[in-house]
N, C-alpha and C positions, 0 to 999 in steps of 0.2 A: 488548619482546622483545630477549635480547642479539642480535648480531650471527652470524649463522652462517657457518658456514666453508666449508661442502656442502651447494648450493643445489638443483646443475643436475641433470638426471635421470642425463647421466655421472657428475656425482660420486658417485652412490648405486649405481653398477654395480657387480659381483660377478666380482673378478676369478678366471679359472678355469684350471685345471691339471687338464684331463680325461683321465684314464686310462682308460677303458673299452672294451675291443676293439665297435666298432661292432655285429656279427653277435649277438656277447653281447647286446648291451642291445638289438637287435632281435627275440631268442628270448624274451628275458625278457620282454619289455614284449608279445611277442603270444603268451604262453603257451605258449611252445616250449620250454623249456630255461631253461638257464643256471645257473650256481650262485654270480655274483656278481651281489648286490644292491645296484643304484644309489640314490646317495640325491645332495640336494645344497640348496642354497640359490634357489630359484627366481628371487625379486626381488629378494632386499636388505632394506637399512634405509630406514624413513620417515625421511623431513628431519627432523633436528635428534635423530638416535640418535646420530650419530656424534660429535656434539656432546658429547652425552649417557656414552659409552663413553671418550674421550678423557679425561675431566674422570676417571673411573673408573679408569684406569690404561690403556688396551687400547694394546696394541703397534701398530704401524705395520702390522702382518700378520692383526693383529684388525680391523682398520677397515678392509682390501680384499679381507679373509677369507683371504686365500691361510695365514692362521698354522691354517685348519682345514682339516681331514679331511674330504673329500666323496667317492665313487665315481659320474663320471658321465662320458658320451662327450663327444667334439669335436662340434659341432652345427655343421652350414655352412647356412648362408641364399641361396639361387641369387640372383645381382643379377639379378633382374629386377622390373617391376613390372606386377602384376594389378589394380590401380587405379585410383587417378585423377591421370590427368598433369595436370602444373602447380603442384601445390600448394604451396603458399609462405607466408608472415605479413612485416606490416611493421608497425612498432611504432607506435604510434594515441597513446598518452601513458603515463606511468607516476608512478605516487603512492609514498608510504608505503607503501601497503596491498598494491596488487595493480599486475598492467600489462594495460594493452590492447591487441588485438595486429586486424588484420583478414588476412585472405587473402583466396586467391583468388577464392572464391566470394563475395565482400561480406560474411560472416560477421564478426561481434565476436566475439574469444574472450578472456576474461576468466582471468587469472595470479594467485594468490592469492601474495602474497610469503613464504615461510616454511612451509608449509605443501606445497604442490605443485607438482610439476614440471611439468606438462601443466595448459594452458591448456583454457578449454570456453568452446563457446560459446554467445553469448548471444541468437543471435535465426538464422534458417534461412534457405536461398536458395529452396524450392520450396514451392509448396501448388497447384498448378496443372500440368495434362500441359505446356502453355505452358514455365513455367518448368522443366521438367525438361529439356525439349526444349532450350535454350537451353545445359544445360551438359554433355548427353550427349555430346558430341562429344570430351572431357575422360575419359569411359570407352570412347573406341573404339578399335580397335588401330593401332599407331603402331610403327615400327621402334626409335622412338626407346627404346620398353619393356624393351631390352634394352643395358644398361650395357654400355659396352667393354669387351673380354677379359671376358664372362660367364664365355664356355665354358671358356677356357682356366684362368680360378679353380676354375671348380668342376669340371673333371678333376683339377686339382691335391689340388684337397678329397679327391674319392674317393681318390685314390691316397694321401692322410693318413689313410685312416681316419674319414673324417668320416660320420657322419650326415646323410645331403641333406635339407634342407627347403623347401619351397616353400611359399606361402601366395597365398592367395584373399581381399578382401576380407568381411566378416560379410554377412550376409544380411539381419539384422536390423540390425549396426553399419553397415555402409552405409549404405541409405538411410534410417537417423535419423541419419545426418548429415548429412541434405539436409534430412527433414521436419520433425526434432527430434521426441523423444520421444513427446510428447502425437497428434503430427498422424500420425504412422507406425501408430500402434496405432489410428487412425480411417480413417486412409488403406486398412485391410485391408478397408473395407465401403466409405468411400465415393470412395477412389482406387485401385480394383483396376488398372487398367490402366496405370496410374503405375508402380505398384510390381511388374506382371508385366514391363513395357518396361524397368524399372531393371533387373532382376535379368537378365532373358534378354542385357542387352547387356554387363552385365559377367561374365556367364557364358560369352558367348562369346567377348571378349576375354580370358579368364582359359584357357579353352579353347585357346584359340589360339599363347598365349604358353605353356603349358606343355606343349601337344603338340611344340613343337618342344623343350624343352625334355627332356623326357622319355625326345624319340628320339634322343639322345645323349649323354644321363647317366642314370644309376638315380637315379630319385627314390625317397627313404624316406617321408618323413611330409608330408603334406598339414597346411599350421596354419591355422585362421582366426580370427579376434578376433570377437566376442560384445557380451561385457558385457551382456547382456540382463537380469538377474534383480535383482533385492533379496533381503532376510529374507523377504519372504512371500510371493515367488513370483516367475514369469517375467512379461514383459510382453505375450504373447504365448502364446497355446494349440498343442495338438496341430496342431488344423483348417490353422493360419496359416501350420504350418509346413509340414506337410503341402502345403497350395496354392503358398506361396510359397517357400519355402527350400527343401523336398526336390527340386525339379527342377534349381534351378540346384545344388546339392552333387552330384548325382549328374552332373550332364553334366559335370563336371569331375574327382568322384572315381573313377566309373567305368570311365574312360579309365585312370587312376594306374594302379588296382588293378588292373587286366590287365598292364599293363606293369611289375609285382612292387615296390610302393608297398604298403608295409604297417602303415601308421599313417594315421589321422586321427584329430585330436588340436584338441579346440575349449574357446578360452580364453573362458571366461566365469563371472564373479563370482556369489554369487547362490544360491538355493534354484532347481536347475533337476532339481528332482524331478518335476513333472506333465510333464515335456516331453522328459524323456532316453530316452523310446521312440521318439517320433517322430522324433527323432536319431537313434538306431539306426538305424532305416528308412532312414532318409535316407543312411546311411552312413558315419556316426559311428562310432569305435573307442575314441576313446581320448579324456580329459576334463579340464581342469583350470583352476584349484587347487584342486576337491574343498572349498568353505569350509564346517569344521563349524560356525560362526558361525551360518549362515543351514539348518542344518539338514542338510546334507550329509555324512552320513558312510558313509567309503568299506568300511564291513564292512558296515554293514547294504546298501549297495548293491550291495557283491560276492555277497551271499545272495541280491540279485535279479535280478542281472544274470549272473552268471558271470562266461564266459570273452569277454561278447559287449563288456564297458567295461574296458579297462585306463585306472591315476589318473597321473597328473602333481602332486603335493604331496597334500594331503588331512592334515598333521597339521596341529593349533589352534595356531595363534601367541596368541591370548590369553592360553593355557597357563603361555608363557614367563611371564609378569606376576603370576604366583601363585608355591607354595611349591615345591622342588623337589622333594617328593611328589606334587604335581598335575602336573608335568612327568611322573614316571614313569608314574604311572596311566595316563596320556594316551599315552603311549608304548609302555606293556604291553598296552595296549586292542589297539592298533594296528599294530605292527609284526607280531610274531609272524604272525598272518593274513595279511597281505599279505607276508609271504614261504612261507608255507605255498602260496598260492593264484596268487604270481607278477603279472607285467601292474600293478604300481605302480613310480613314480621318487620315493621318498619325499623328503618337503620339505615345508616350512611352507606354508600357503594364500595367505601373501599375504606382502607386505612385514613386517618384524618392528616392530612396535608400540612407540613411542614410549613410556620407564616401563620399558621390559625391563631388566632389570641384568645388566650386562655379565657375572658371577659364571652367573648363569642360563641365558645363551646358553651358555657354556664347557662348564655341566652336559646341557644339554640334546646338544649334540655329544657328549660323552663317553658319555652313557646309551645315543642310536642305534645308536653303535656296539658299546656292550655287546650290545645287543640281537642285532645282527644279526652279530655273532659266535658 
């Protein structure tokens, strides 16, 4: 493999020049209004695109994107933290291939060189109330949760115009990051009370840290991480969520949402069609990257959902990788409706695919915009 030149998950960020009056894209994305239609670049390129693009000719302004045309707001992030203090990596060995890294919890996590930015890892710290018990203390509330000059940034934010966001850690992504996949989706029958004690303690910490938060800035959108799903489904049923995720999202969104928080907005990959009611319930608004890959598409979901799931990305980056007639298609499918019906930030589902020709990114920009002119 040659040598790559953009490794790190910074180098693949998407440098942005947001235009979008904040009120606008909060009408439009909750079915209020608006007559400008946000679109934009969610994640970026996979490793070794840019590689890939250069070698093709792409400007200096192609490969930070700033040489394209997006319409999307200022998004501010409140420095605080809703999860878990401490966490840290220290570098364990590294090969040709991959590195290995451990943290805080005694976890390996395993770097694929070339290929991935984020490290996973390879073995859990809990299967045991014992062992949760042991690093719950790591989700309990700490003054520390809150970064110098928080508030003074993010007054500064509102007063830019910014979109406030706040986040919660996943409900599901949490603690399979303590039990790991296989043991969380068994922990729902034979460690209920592990994962009621996980969830209730970072819900009140999360609680806590954003009530005061709250009562001193407008929060807008609530975000939390997922990744729950594959192509054939979620990892986890209604029931599960229902028992476990719907109480801790509600004692933290329901607070928001009285105090004029009007987005929540949950990132997760995946076919999460059997489960996106009990997300509503839970109070759920808003979804993304919408990936048609795994099944997901955001018209036939707007015909079931309404006005109750605004999408965050939802068009096929696979797309890109074919002719630029299946780009159109794929675009004529889908735009027109979700400007008709309002509540999407259109954008690709996921990072752009490794094989895309840089000729085809350019068309595909140009088409959106046709479109939504």
């Amino acid at each position: 493999m040659a040598k790559r030149r953009w490794t790190q998950h910074s180098d693949l960020a998407v440098t942005r020049k947001p235009d979008m009056p904040r009120e606008a894209f909060l009408d439009w994305m909750t079915f209020k209004g608006g007559g400008e239609i946000p679109f934009t670049e969610i994640f970026g390129p996979l490793v070794g695109l840019k590689e890939e693009w250069d070698e093709q000719g792409a400007t200096d302004g192609e490969l930070d994107f700033t040489a394209y045309k997006y319409r999307e707001p200022l998004i501010y992030h409140v420095k605080v933290n809703t999860g878990r203090l401490g966490a840290c990596q220290t570098l364990v060995k590294e090969t040709d291939e991959d590195i290995i890294y451990r943290d805080d919890l005694g976890r390996d996590l395993r770097l694929c060189k070339g290929y991935a930015t984020i490290p996973l890892p390879m073995n859990y710290p809990v299967s045991t109330m014992a062992d949760w018990l042991k690093i719950k203390p790591k989700y309990q509330f700490d003054r520390s949760r809150f970064a110098e000059g928080w508030l003074e940034d993010a007054k500064k934010a509102v007063e830019n115009g910014a979109v406030i966001v706040v986040s919660i850690p996943g409900g599901f992504d949490e603690p399979r990051q303590l039990l790991g996949e296989e043991r969380i989706c068994y922990a729902c029958y034979d460690l209920p009370d592990v994962l009621h004690d996980m969830l209730n303690t970072i819900g009140q910490t999360a609680r806590k840290v954003l009530d005061e938060v709250s009562s001193q800035v407008q929060v807008d959108c609530l975000f939390v991480h997922e990744d729950m799903a594959g192509k054939s489904g979620p990892l986890i049923g209604p029931r599960e969520i229902t028992e476990f995720v719907k109480p801790y999202y509600r004692s933290v969104w329901d607070m928001l949402e009285a105090r004029g928080a009007r987005l929540f907005n949950q990132d997760s990959d995946g076919n999460m069609m059997p489960v996106l009611q009990a997300f509503i319930d839970a109070g759920l608004n808003c979804i993304m990257p919408v990936e048609p890959g795994s099944g997901m598409d955001m018209v036939k979901i707007r015909g079931i959902y309404g006005e109750k799931l605004a999408f965050w990305g939802g068009l096929d980056k696979y797309t890109l990788l074919k002719e630029k007639a299946d780009i159109a298609k794929e675009l004529e499918y889908k735009i027109p409706p979700m400007i008709k019906t309002r509540g999407c930030l259109l954008g690709l589902d996921h990072r752009i695919p490794n094989g895309v020709p840089l000729e085809n990114y350019r068309y595909y920009i140009k088409k959106v915009w046709e479109l939504i002119k």
